[in-house]
Residue frames as qw, qx, qy, qz and C-alpha x, y, z in Angstrom:
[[0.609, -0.638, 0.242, 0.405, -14.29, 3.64, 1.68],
 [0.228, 0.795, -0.508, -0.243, -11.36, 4.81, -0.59],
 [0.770, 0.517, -0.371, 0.047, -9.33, 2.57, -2.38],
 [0.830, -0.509, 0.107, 0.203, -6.76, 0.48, -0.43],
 [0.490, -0.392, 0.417, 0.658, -4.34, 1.01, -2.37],
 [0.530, 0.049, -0.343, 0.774, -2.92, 3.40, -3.35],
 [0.276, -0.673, -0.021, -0.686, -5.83, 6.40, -2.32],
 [0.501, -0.859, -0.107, 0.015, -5.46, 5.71, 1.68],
 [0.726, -0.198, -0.066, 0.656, -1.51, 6.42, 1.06],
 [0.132, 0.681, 0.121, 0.710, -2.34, 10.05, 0.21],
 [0.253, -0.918, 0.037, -0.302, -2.57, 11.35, 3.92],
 [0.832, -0.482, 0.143, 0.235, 0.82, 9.46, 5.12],
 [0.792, 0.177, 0.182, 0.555, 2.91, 10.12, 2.47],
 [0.002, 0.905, 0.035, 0.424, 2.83, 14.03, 2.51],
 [0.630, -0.755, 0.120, -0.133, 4.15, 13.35, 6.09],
 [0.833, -0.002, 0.256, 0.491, 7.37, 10.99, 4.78],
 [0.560, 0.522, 0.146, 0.626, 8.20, 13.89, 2.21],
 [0.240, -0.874, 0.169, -0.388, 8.08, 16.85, 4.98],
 [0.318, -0.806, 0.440, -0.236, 9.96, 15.32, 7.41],
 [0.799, 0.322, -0.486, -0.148, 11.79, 12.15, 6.28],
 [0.531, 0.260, -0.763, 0.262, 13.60, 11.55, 8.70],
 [0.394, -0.221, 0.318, -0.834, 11.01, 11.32, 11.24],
 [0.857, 0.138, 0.255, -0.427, 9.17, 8.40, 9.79],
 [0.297, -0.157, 0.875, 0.349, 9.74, 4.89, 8.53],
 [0.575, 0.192, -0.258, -0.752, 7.56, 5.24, 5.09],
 [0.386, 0.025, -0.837, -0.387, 7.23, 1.65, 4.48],
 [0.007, -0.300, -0.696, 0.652, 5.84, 1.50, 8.46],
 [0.279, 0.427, 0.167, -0.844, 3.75, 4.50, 7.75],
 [0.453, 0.127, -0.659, -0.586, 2.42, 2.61, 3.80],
 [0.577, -0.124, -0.795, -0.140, 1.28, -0.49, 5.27],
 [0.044, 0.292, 0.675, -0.676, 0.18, 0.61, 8.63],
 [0.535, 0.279, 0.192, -0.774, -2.83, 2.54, 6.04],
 [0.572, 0.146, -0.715, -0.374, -3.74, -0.47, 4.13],
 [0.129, 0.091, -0.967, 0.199, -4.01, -2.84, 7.42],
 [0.412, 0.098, 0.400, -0.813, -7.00, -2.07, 8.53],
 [0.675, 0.372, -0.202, -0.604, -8.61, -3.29, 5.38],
 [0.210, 0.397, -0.884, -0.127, -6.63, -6.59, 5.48],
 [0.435, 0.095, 0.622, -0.644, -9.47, -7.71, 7.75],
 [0.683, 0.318, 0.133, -0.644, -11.45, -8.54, 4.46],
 [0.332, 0.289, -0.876, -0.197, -9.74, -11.32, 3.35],
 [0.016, -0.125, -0.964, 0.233, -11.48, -13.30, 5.85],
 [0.539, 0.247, 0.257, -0.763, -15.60, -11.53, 5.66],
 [0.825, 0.079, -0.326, -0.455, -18.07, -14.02, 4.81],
 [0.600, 0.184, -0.746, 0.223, -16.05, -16.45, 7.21],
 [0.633, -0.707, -0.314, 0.033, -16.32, -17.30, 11.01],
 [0.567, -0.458, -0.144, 0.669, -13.26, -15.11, 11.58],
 [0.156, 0.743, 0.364, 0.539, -15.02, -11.96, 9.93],
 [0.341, -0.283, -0.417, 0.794, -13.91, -9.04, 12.71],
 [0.020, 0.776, 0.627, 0.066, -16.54, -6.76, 10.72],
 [0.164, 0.887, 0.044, 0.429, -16.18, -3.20, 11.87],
 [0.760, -0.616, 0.034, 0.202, -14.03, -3.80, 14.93],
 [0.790, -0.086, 0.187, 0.577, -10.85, -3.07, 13.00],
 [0.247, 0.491, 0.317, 0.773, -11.72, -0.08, 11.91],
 [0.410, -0.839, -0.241, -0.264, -11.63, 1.68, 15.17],
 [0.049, -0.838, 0.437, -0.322, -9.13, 3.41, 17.11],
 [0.682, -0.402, 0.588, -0.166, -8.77, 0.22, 19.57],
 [0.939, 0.053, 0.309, 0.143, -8.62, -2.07, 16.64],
 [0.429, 0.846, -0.303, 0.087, -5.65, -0.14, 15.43],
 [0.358, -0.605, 0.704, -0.104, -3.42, -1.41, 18.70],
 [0.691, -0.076, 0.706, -0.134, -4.72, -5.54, 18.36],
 [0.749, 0.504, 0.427, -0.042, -4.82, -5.29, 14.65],
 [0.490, 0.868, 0.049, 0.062, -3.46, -2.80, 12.77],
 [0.206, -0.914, 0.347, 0.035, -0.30, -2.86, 14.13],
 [0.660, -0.242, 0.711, 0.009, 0.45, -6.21, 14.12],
 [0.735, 0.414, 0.532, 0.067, -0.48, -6.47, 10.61],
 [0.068, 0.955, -0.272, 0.098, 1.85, -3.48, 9.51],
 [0.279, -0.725, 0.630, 0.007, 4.28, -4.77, 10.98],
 [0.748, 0.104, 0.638, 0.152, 4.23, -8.14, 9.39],
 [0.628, 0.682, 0.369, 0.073, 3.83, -6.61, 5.92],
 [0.097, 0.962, -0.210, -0.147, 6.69, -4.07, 6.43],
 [0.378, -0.458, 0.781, 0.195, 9.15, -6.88, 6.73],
 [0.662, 0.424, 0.617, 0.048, 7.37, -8.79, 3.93],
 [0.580, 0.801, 0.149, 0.012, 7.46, -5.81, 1.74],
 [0.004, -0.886, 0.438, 0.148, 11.63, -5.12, 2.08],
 [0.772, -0.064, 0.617, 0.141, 11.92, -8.59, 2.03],
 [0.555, 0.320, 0.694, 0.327, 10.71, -8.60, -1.65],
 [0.114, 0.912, 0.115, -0.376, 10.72, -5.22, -2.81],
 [0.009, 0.556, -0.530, -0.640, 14.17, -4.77, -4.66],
 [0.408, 0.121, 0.874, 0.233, 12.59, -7.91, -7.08],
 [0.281, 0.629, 0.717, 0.106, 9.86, -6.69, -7.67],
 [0.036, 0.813, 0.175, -0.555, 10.51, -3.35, -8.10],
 [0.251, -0.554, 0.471, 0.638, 12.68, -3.32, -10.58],
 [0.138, 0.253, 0.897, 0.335, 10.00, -5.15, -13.16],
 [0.150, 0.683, 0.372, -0.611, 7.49, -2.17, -12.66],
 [0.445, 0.524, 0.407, 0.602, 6.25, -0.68, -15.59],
 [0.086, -0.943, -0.209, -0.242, 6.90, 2.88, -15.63],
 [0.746, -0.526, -0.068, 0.402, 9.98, 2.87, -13.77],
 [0.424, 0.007, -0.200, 0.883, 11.44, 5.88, -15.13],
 [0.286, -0.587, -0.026, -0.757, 8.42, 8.41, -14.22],
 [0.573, -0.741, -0.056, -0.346, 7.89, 6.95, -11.10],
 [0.267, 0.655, -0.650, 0.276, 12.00, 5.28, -10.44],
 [0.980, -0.150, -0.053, -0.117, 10.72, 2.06, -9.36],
 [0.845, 0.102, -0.374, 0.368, 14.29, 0.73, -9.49],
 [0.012, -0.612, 0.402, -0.681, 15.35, 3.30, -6.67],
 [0.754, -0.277, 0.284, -0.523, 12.90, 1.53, -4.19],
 [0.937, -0.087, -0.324, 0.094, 15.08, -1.42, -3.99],
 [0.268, 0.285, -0.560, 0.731, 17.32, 0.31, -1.68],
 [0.662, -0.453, 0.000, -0.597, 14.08, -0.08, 0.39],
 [0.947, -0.076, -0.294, -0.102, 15.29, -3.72, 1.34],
 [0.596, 0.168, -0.373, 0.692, 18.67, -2.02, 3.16],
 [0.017, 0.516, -0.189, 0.835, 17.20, 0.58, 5.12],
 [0.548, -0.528, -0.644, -0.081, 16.14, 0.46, 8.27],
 [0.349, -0.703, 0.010, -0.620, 14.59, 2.32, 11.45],
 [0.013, 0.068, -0.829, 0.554, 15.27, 1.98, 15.16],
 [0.080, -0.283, -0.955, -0.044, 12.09, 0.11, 16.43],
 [0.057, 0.607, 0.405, -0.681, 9.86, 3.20, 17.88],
 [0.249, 0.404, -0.192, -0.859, 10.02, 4.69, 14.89],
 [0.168, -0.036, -0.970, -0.174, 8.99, 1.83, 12.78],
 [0.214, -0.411, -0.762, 0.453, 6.01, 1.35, 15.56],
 [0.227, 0.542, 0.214, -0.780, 5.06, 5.14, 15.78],
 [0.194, 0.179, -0.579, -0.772, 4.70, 4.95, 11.73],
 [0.170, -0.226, -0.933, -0.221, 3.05, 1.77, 11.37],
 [0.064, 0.572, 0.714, -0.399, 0.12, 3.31, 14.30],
 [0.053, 0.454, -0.095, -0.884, 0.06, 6.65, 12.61],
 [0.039, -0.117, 0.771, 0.625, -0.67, 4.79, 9.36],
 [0.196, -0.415, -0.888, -0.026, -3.40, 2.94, 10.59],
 [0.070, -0.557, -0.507, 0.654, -4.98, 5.51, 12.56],
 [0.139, 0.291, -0.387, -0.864, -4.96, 8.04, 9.05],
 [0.176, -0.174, -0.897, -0.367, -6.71, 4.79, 7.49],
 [0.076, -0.464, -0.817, 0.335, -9.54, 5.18, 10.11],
 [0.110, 0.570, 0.107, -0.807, -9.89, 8.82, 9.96],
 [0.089, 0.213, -0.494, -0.838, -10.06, 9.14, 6.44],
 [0.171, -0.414, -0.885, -0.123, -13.08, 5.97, 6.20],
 [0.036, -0.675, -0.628, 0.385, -15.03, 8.30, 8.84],
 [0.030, 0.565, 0.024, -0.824, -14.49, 11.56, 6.90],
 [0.154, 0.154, -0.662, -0.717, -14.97, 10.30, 3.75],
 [0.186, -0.303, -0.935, -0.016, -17.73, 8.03, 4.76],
 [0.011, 0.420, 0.457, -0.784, -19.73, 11.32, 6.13],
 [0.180, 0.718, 0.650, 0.173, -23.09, 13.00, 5.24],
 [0.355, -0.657, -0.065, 0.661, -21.69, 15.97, 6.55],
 [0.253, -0.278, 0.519, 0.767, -19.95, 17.01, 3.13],
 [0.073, 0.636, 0.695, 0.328, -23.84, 16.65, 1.68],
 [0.020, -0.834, -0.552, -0.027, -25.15, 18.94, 3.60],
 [0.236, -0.533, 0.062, 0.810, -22.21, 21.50, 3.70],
 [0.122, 0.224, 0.651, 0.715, -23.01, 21.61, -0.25],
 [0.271, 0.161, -0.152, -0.937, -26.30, 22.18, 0.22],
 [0.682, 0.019, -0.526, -0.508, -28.38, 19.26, -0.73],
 [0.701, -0.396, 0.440, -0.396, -29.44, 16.40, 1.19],
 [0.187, -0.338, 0.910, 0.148, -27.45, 13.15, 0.92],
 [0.361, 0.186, 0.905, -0.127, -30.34, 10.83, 0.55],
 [0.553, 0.716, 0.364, -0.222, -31.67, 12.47, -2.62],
 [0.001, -0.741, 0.533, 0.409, -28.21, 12.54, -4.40],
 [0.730, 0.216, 0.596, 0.256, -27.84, 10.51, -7.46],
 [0.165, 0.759, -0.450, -0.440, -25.25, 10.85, -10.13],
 [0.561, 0.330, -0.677, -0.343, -25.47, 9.18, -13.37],
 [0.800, -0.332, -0.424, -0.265, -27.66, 6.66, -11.20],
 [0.536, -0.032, -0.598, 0.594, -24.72, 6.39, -8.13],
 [0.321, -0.855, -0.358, -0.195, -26.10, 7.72, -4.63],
 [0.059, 0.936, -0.281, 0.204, -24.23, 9.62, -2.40],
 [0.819, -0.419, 0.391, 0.038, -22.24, 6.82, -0.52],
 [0.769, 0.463, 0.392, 0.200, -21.41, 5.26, -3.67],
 [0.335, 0.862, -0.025, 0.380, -20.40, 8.87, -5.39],
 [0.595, -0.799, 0.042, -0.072, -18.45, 9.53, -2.20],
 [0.846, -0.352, 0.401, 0.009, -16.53, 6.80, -2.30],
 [0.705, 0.511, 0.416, 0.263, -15.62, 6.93, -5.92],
 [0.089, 0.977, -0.031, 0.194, -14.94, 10.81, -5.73],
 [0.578, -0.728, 0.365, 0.050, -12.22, 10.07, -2.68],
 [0.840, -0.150, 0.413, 0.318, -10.36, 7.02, -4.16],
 [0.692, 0.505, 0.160, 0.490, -9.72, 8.61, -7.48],
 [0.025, -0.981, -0.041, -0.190, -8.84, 11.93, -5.52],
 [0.693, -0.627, 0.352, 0.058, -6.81, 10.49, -2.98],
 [0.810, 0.134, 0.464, 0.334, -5.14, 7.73, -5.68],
 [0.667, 0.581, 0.057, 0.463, -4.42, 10.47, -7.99],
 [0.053, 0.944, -0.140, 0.293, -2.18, 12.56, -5.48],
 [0.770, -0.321, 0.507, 0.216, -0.55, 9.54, -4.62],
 [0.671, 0.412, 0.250, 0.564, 0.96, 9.51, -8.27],
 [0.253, 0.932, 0.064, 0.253, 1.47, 13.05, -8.25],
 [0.581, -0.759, 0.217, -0.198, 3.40, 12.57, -5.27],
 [0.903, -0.008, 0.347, 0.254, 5.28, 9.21, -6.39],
 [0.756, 0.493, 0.269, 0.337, 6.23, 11.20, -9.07],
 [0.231, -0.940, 0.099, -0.232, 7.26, 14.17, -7.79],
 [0.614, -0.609, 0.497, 0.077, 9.74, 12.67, -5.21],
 [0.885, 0.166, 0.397, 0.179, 10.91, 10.68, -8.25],
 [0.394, 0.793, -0.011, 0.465, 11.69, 13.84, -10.87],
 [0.285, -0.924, 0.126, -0.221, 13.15, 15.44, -7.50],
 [0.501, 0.394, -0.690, 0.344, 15.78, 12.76, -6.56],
 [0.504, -0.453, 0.170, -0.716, 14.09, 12.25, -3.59],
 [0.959, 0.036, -0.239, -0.145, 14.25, 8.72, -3.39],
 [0.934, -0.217, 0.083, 0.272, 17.26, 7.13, -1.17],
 [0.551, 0.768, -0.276, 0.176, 19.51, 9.50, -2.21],
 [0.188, -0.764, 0.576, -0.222, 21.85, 8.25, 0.47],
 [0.728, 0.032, 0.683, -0.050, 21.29, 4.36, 0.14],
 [0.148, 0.382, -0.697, -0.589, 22.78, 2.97, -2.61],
 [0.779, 0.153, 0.489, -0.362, 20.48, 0.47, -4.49],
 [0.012, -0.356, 0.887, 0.293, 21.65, -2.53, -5.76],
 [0.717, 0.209, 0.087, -0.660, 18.90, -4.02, -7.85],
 [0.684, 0.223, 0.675, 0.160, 18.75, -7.50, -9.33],
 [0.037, -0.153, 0.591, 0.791, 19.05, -7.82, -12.72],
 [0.449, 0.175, 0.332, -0.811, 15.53, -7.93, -14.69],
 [0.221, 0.071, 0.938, 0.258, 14.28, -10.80, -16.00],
 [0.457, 0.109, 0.031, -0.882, 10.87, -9.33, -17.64],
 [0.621, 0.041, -0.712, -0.326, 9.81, -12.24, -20.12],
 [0.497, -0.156, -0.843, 0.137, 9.64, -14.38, -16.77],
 [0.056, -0.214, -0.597, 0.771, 8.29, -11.99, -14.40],
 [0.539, 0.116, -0.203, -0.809, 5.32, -10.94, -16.55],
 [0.559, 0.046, -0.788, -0.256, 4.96, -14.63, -17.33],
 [0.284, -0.253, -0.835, 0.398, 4.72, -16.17, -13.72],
 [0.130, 0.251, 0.475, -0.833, 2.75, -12.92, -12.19],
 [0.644, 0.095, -0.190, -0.735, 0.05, -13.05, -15.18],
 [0.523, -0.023, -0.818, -0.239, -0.41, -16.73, -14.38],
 [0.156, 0.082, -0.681, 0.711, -0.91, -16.17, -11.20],
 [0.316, 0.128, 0.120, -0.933, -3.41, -13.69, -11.87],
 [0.664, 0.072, -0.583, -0.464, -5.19, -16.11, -14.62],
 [0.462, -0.070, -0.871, 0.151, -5.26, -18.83, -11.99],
 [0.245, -0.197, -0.691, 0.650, -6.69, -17.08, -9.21],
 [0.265, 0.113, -0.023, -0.957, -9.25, -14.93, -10.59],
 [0.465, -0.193, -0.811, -0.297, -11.69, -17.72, -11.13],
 [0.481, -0.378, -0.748, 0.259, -11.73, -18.34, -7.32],
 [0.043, 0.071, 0.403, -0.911, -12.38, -14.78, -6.08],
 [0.357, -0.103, -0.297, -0.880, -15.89, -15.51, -7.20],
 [0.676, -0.175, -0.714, -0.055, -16.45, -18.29, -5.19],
 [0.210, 0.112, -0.662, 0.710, -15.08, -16.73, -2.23],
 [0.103, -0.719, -0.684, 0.066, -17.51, -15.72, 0.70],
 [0.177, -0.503, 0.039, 0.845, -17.88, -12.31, 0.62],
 [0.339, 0.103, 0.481, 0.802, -17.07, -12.29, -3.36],
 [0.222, 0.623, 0.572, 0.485, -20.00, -9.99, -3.92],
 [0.327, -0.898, -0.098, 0.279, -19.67, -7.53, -1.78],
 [0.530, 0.793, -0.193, 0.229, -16.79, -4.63, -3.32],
 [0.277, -0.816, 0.465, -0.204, -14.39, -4.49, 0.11],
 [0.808, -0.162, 0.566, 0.034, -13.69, -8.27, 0.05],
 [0.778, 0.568, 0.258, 0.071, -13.40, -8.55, -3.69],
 [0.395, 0.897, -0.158, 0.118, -11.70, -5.53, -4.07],
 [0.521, -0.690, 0.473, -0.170, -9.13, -6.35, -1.15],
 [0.854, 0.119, 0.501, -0.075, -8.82, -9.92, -2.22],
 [0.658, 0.717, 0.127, 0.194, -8.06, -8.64, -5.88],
 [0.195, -0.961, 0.140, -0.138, -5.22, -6.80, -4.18],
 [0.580, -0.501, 0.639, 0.061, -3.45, -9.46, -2.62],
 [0.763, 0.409, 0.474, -0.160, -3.83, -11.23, -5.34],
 [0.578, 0.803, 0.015, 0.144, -1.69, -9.32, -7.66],
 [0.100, -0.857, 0.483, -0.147, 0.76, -9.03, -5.43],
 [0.806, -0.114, 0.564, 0.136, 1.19, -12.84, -4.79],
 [0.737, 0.662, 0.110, 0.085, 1.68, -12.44, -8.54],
 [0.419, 0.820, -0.275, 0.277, 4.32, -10.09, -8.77],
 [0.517, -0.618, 0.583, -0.102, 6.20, -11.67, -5.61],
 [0.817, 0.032, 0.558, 0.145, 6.23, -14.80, -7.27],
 [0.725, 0.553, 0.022, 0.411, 7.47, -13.63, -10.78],
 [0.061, 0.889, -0.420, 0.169, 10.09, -11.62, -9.01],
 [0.673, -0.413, 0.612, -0.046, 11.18, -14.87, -7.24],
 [0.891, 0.300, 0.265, 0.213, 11.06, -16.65, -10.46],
 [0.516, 0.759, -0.171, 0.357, 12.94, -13.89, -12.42],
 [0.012, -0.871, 0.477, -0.120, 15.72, -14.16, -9.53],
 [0.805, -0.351, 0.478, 0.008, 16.33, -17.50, -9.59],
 [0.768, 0.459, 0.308, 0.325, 17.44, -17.22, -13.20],
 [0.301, 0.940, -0.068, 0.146, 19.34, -14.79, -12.76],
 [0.619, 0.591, -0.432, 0.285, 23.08, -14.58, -12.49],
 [0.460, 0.130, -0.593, 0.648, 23.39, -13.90, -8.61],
 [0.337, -0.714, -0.575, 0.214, 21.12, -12.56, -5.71],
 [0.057, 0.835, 0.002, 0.547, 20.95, -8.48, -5.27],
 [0.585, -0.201, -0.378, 0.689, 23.26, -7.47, -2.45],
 [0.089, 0.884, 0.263, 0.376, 21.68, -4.32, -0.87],
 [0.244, 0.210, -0.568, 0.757, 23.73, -2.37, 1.63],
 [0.541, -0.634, -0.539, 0.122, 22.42, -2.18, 5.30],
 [0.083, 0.720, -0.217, 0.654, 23.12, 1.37, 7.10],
 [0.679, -0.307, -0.626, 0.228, 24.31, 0.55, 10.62],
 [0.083, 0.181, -0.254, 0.947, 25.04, 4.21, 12.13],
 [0.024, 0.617, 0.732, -0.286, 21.55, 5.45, 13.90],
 [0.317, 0.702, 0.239, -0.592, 21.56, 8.69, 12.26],
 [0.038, 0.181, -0.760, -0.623, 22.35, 7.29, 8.86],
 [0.099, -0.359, -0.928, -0.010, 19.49, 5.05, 9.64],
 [0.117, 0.717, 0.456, -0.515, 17.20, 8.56, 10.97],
 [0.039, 0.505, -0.153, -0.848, 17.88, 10.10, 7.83],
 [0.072, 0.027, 0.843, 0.532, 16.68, 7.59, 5.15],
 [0.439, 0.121, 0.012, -0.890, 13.44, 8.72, 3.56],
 [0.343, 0.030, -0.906, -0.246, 12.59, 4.68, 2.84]]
């Protein structure tokens, strides 16, 4: 499979930047990632296996888990954005006006399935022999620099997918594309403490992903390693805002087509 993050956000985001005000992006970000959330638990008795990765487990799963994570991630977005490195090629601090915007509930919903549903497709297209034998050769006698064709597949997508997500991030970034109607009131930035707390984090918790069940397998690990950094950088954005001078006040758009136009 591609990369959870950020190569399955390459077939949703195209779809945020054509018609923004059609879609709630953060719906439509974390609706392709849910699927995969499933691997926190493999190698446990509440392993769901391939069941979540399937059009039906998009309603009983993927939605529900989208939705939880979109409100998680505006929750704690303007914090953590604003401690990104890079943040003037890709204008991290813009994406705390992510934590004021919001969608009437359908839309929100349609995104979040759409998301998921991309997340499936892509696994089954990318996950095909098909693309062997259009070439020409026969899957099961590929090997590159010792990787077979699964393997090479899989490797080929994520870095494809993952690098037109940056191209894309960046793009909408050089363009002004970002919120240009939502003001965004960022926290101030406490770096020294947000590096500090999110690399302990990391240092503390990387021990135990080897222990986990699963841990040797790459979709658990890798998935696992995921969340993982983010618990990081949630928590040093929480530290760096409790030392800071005053909580971030974002505005909230309350009109409905103020609210259909934001590209957030």
């Amino acid at each position: 499979m591609p990369l959870t993050f950020p190569s399955h956000l390459a077939p949703v985001l195209p779809l945020k930047l054509w018609r923004p005000h059609w879609f709630d992006g953060v719906a439509l970000c974390t609706g392709a990632v849910a699927p995969d959330v499933a691997y926190l638990v493999s190698g446990t008795r509440f392993e769901m296996g391939a069941r979540v990765h399937t059009l039906g487990g998009a309603l009983w799963w993927g939605l529900p888990v989208a939705l939880a994570y979109a409100w998680l991630v505006r929750r704690v977005v303007a914090g953590v954005a604003v401690h990104l490195p890079g943040g003037r090629l890709f204008g991290w601090p813009g994406y705390a006006a992510l934590g004021g915007v919001r969608h009437p509930w359908q839309v929100t919903v349609c995104s979040a399935l759409i998301g998921v549903v991309s997340h499936v497709v892509l696994d089954r297209v990318t996950h095909s022999a098909r693309w062997a034998y259009a070439l020409g050769v026969d899957p099961g006698t590929v090997r590159v620099a010792g990787l077979d064709w699964p393997l090479l597949a899989n490797l080929t997508s994520s870095l494809a997918c993952g690098a037109l997500v940056c191209v894309l991030a960046v793009r909408a970034a050089r363009r002004g594309q970002l919120f240009p109607d939502v003001p965004a009131a960022a926290p101030p930035d406490r770096p020294g403490m947000f590096r500090a707390v999110a690399l302990a984090v990391v240092a503390l918790g990387m021990p135990v992903l080897p222990v986990l069940p699963a841990a040797t397998a790459p979709a658990p690990y890798g998935v696992r390693l995921l969340h993982l950094m983010a618990l990081g950088t949630i928590l040093g954005a929480w530290a760096a805002g409790r030392r800071s001078a005053g909580p971030a006040v974002v505005p909230t758009t309350t009109r409905l087509d103020e609210k259909q136009r934001q590209p957030g």
